[in-house]
VOPAGU-2260 file (C-alpha; in pm, 1 decimal, decimal comma):
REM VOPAGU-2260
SITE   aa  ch    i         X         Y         Z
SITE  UNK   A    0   10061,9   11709,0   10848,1
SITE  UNK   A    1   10155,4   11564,0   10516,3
SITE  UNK   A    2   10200,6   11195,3   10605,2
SITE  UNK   A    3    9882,0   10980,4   10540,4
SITE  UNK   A    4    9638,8   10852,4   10877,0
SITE  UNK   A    5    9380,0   10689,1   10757,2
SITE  UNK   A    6    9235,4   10634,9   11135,1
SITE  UNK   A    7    9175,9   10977,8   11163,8
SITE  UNK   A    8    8852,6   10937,7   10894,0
SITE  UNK   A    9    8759,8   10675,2   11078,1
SITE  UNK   A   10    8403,3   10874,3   11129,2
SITE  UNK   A   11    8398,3   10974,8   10750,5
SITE  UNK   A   12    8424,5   10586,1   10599,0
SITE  UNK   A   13    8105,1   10473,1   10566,1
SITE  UNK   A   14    8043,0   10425,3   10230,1
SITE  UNK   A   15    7780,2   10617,9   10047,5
SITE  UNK   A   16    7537,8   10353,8    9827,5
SITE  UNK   A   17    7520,3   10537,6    9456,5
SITE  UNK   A   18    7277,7   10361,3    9234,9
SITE  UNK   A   19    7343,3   10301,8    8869,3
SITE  UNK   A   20    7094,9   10552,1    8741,4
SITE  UNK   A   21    7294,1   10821,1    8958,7
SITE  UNK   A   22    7608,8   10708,1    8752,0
SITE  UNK   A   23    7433,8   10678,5    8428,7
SITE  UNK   A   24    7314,7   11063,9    8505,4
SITE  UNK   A   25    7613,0   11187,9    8587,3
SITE  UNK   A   26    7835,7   11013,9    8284,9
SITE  UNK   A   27    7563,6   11177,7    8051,5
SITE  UNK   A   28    7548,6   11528,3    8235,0
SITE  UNK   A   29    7913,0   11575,9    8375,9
SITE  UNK   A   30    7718,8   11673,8    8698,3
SITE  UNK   A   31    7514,7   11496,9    8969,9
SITE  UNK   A   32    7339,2   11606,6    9308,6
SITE  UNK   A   33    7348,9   11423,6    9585,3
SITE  UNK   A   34    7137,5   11442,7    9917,1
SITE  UNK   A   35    7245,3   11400,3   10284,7
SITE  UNK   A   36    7644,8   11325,9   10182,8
SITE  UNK   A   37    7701,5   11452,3   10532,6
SITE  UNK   A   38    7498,1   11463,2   10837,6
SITE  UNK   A   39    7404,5   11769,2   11071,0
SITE  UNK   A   40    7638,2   11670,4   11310,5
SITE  UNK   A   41    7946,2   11664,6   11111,2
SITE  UNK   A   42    7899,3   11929,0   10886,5
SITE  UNK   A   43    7869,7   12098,0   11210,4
SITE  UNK   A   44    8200,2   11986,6   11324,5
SITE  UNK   A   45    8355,5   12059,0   11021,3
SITE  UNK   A   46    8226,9   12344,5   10927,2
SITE  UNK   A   47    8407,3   12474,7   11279,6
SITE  UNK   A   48    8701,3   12353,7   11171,7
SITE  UNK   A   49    8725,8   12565,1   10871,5
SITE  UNK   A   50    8526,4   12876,2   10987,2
SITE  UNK   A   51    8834,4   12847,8   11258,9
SITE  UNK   A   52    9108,3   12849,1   11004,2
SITE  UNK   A   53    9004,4   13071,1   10730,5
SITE  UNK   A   54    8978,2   13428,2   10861,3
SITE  UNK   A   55    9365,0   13414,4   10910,5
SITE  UNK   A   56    9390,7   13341,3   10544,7
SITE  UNK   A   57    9360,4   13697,6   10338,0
SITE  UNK   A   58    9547,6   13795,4   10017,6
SITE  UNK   A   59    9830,7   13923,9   10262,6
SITE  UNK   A   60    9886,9   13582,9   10401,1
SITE  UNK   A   61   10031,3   13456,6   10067,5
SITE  UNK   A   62   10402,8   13549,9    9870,5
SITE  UNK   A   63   10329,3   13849,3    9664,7
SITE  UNK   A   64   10425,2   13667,6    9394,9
SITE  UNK   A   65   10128,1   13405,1    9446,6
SITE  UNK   A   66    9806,0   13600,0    9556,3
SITE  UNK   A   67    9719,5   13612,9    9226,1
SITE  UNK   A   68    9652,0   13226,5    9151,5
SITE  UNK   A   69    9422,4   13231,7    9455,3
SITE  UNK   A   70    9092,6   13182,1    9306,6
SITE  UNK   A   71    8902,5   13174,6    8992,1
SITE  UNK   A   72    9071,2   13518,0    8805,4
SITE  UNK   A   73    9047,4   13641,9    9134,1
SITE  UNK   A   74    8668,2   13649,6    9119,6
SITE  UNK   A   75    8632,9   13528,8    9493,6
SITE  UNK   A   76    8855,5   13473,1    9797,5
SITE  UNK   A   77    8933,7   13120,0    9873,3
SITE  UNK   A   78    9166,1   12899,6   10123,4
SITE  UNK   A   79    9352,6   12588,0    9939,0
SITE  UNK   A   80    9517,8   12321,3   10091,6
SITE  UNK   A   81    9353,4   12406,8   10442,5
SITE  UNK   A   82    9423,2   12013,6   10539,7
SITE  UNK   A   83    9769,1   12129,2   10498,7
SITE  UNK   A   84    9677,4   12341,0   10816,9
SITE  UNK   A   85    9447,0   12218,7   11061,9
SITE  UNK   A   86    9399,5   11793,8   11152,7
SITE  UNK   A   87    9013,1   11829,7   11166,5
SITE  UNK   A   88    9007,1   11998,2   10813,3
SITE  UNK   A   89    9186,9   11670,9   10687,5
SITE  UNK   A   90    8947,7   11462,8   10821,2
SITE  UNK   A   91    8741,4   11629,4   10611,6
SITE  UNK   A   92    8908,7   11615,9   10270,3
SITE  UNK   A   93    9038,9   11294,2   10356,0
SITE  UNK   A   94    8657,2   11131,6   10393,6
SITE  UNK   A   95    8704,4   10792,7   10205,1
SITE  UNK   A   96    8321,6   10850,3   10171,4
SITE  UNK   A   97    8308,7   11159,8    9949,7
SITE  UNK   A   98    8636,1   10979,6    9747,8
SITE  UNK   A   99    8431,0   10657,9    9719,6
SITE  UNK   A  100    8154,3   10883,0    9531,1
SITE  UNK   A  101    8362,3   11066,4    9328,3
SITE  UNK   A  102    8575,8   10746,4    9196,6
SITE  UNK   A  103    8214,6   10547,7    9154,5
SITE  UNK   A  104    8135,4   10872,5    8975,5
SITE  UNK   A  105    8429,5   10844,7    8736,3
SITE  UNK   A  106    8422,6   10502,0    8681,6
SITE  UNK   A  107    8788,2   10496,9    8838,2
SITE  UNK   A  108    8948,8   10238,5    9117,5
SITE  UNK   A  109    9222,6   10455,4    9251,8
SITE  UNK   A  110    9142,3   10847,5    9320,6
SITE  UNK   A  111    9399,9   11142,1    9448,7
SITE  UNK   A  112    9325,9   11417,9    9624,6
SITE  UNK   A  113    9402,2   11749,1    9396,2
SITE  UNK   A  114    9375,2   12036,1    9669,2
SITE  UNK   A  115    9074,3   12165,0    9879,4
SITE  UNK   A  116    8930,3   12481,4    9924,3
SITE  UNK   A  117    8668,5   12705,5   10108,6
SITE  UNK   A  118    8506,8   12966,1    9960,0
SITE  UNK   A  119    8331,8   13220,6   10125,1
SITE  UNK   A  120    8104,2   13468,5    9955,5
SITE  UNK   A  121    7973,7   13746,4   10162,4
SITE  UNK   A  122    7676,4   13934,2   10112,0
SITE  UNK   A  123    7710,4   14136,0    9760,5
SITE  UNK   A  124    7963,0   13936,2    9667,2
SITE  UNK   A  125    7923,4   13889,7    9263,8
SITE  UNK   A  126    7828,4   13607,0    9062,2
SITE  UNK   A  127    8153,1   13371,3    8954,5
SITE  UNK   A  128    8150,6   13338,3    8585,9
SITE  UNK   A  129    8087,0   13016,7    8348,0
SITE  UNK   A  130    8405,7   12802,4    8381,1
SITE  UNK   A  131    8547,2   12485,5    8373,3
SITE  UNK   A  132    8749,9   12389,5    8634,5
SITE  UNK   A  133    9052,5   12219,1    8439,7
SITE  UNK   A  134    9200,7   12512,0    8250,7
SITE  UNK   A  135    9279,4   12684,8    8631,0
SITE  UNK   A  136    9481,2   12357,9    8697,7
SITE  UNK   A  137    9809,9   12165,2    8625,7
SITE  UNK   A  138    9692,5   12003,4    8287,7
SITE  UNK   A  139    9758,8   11618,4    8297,9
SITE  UNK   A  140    9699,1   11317,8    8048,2
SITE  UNK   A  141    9412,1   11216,7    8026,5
SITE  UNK   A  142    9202,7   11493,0    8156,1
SITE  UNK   A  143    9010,8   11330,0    8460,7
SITE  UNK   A  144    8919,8   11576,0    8774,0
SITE  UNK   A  145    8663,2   11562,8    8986,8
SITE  UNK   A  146    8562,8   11856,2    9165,0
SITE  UNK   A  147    8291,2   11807,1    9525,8
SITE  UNK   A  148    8094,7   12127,0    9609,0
SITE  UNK   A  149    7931,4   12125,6    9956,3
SITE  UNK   A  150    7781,7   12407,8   10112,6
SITE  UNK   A  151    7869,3   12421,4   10487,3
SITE  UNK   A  152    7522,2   12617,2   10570,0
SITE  UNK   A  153    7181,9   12584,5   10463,7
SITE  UNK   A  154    7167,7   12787,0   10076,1
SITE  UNK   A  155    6794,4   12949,6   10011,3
SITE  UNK   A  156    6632,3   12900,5    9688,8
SITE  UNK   A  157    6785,7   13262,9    9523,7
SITE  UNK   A  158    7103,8   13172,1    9616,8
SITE  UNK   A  159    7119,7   12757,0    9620,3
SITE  UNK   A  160    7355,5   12503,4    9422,4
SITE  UNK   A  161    7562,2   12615,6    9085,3
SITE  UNK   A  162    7412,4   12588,5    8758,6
SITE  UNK   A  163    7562,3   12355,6    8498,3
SITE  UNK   A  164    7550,3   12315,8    8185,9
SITE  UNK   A  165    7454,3   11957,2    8101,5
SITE  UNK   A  166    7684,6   11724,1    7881,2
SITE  UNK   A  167    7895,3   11971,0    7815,0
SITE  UNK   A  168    8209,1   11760,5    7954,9
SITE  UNK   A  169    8241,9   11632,2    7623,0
SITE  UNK   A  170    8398,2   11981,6    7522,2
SITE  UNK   A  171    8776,4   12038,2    7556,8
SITE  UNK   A  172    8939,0   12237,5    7815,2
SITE  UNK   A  173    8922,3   12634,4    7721,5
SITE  UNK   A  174    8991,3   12945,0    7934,5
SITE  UNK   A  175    8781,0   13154,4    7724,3
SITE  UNK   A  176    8441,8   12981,9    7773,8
SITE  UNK   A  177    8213,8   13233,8    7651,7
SITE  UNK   A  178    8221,8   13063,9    7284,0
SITE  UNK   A  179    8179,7   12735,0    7399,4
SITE  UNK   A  180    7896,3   12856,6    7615,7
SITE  UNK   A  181    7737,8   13001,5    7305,3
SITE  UNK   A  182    7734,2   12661,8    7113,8
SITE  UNK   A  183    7626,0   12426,6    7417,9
SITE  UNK   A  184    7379,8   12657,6    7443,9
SITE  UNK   A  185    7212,1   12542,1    7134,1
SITE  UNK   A  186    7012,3   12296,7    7286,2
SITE  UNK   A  187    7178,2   12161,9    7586,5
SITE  UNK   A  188    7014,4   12198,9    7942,4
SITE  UNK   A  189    7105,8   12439,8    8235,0
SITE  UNK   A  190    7038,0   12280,9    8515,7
SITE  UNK   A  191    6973,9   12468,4    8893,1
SITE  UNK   A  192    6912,9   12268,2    9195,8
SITE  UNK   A  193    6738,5   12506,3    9350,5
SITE  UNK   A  194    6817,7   12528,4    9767,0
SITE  UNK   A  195    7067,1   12341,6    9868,4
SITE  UNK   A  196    7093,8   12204,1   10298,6
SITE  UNK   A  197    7435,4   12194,5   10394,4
SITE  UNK   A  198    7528,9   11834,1   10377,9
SITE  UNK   A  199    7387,2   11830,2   10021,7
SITE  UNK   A  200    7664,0   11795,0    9767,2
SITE  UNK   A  201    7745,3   11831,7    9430,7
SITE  UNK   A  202    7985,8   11664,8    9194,7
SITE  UNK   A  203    8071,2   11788,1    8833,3
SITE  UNK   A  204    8364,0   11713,1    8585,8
SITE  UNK   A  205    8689,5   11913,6    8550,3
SITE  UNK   A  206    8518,6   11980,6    8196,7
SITE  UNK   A  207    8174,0   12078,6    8290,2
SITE  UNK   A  208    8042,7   12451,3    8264,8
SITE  UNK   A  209    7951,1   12591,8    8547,2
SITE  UNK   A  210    7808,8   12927,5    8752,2
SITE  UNK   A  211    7770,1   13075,5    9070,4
SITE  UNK   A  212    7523,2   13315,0    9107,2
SITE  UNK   A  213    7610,4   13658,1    9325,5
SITE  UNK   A  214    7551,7   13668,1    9687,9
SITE  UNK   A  215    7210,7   13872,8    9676,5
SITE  UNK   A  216    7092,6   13772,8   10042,1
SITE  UNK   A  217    7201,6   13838,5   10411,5
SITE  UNK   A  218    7458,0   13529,5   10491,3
SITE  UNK   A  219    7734,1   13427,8   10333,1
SITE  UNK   A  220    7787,1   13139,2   10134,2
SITE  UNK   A  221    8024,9   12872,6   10309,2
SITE  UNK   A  222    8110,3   12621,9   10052,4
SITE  UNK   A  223    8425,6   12359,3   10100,9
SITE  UNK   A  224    8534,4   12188,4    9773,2
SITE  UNK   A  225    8769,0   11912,9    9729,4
SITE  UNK   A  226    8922,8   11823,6    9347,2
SITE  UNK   A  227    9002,9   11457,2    9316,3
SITE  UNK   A  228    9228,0   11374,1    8980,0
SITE  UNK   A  229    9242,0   10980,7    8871,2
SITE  UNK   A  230    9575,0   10826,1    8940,6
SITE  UNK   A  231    9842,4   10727,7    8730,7
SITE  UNK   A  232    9761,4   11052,3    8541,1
SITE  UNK   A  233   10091,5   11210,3    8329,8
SITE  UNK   A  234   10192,4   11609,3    8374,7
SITE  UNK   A  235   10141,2   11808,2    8056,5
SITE  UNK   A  236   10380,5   12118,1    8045,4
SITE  UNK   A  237   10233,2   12416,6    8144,5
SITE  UNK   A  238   10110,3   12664,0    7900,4
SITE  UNK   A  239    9991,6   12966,8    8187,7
SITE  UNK   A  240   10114,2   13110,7    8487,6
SITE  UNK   A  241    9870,8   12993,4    8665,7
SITE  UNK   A  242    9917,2   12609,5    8576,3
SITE  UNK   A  243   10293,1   12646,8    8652,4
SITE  UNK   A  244   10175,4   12787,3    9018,2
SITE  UNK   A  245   10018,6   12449,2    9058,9
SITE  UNK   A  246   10322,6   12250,4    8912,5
SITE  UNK   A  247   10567,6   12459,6    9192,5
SITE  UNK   A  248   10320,0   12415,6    9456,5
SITE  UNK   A  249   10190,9   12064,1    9431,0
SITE  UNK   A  250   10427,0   11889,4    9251,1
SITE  UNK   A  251   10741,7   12081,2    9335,8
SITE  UNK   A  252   11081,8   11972,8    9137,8
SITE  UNK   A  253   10901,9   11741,2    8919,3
SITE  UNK   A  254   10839,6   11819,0    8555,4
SITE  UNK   A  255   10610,5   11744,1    8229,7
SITE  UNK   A  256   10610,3   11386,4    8146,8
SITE  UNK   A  257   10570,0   11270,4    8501,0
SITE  UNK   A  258   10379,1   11092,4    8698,2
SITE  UNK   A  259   10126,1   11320,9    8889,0
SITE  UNK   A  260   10252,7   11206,5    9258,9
SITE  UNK   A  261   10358,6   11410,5    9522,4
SITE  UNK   A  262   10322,3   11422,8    9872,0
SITE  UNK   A  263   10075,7   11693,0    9825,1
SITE  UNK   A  264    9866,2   11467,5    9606,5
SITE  UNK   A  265    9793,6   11161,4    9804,3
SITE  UNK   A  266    9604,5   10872,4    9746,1
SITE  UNK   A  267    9244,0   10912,9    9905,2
SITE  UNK   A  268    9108,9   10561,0    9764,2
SITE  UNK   A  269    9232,3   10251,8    9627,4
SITE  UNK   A  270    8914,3    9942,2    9522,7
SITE  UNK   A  271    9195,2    9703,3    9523,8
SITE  UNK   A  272    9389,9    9769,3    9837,6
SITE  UNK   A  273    9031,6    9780,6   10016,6
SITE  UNK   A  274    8882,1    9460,3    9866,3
SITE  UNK   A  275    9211,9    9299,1    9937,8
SITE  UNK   A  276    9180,1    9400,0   10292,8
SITE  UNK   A  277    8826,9    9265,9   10349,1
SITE  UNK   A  278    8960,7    8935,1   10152,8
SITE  UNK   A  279    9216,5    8910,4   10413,0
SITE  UNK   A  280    8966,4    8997,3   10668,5
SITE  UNK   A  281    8747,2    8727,9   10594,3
SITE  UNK   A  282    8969,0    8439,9   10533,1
């Protein structure tokens, strides 16, 4: 499952046309919205092929030793690495399209995958905190993550899209966000989407606050995410548990100072290799 086939996202390639105020927006918020990434049909497809995979995946599936870095603090179950586990699900998370966005996004010409997830919050479930996604990963140099949020049903108003907290990927990364919060706060937007179809998508910075509100209706929230990091980016060494989780599991035997390349963290789009391809093509 590990070894790269990129005709298998053959139906996932066509490339999604951003326009430069949806850049500009996002390089001034650290977050952007974005209609109709996916059609009906294949988020129905897809959305099978992870509603198939992930009831098998409960705390008691992991090591004992590892259930606990499953998840923000534990604040909701989730599946990683599910394209690890099922050749439809890596279709998915493989899409060249949703890479293409998130690279045009970043302003970046080569983009690896980080790790996928789904998370599934049933009815009652609570609200998951204001965080930034970086401090729960492997800290590399510079920090430049990605992170796509697509809900895999249709999300009513009261429940809908995360809130964000506009510009506020300028901050560093910090763990303990409620002080950061507090002075962002002071003047900054928090933005809410509102409802969200499945299909819809958003994309927010490693750095940017965000929140999940709790579950208060009758469905549950299906939402697969995918973390993209810029390549060529160096390993820091890790200063949590957590982040030394993520240097054992994704980036096993190497150590601070490398390169951040494993087999687990494989290139999902590369500008030059393409344009040299359609060069070729053409001549």
């Amino acid at each position: 499952m590990i070894g790269e086939d990129r005709s298998a996202t053959a139906g996932l390639d066509r490339e999604y046309r951003l326009t430069g105020e949806q850049i500009s927006r996002y390089r001034r918020n650290g977050h952007a919205y974005l209609e109709k990434v996916c059609s009906a049909e294949e988020v129905k497809a897809y959305r099978q092929a992870v509603t198939e995979i992930y009831p098998a995946f409960t705390a008691d599936s992991y090591p004992p030793d590892e259930r606990e870095f499953y998840g923000v603090e534990r604040a909701f179950p989730t599946v990683m690495n599910m394209w690890e586990r099922s050749s439809k699900v890596r279709t998915f998370t493989f899409a060249r399209r949703f890479a293409q966005i998130a690279a045009d996004l970043m302003g970046v010409d080569r983009l690896r995958l980080y790790h996928d997830s789904a998370i599934f919050l049933e009815p009652g479930g609570g609200a998951i905190p204001w965080h930034q996604d970086s401090p729960y990963m492997l800290q590399m140099d510079p920090d430049m993550t990605m992170t796509m949020w697509m809900p895999l049903v249709d999300l009513p108003e009261e429940l809908g899209s995360m809130r964000f907290m506009s510009g506020s990927h300028e901050l560093p990364a910090d763990k303990h966000t409620n002080l950061l919060l507090q002075a962002y706060r002071k003047g900054q937007a928090e933005v809410h989407y509102g409802a969200m179809p499945a299909g819809d998508a958003t994309f927010h910075s490693g750095l940017t606050l965000h929140y999940a509100a709790a579950n208060r209706t009758s469905i549950v929230r299906e939402v697969a995410t995918i973390i993209y990091v810029a390549d060529n980016l160096q390993i820091v060494e890790p200063d949590t548990e957590a982040r030394a989780y993520h240097l054992r599991r994704i980036f096993p035997g190497m150590k601070p100072g490398d390169t951040a390349v494993s087999p687990w963290t494989p290139l999902v789009f590369d500008r030059f290799a393409e344009s040299g391809s359609r060069t070729e093509r053409k001549g």
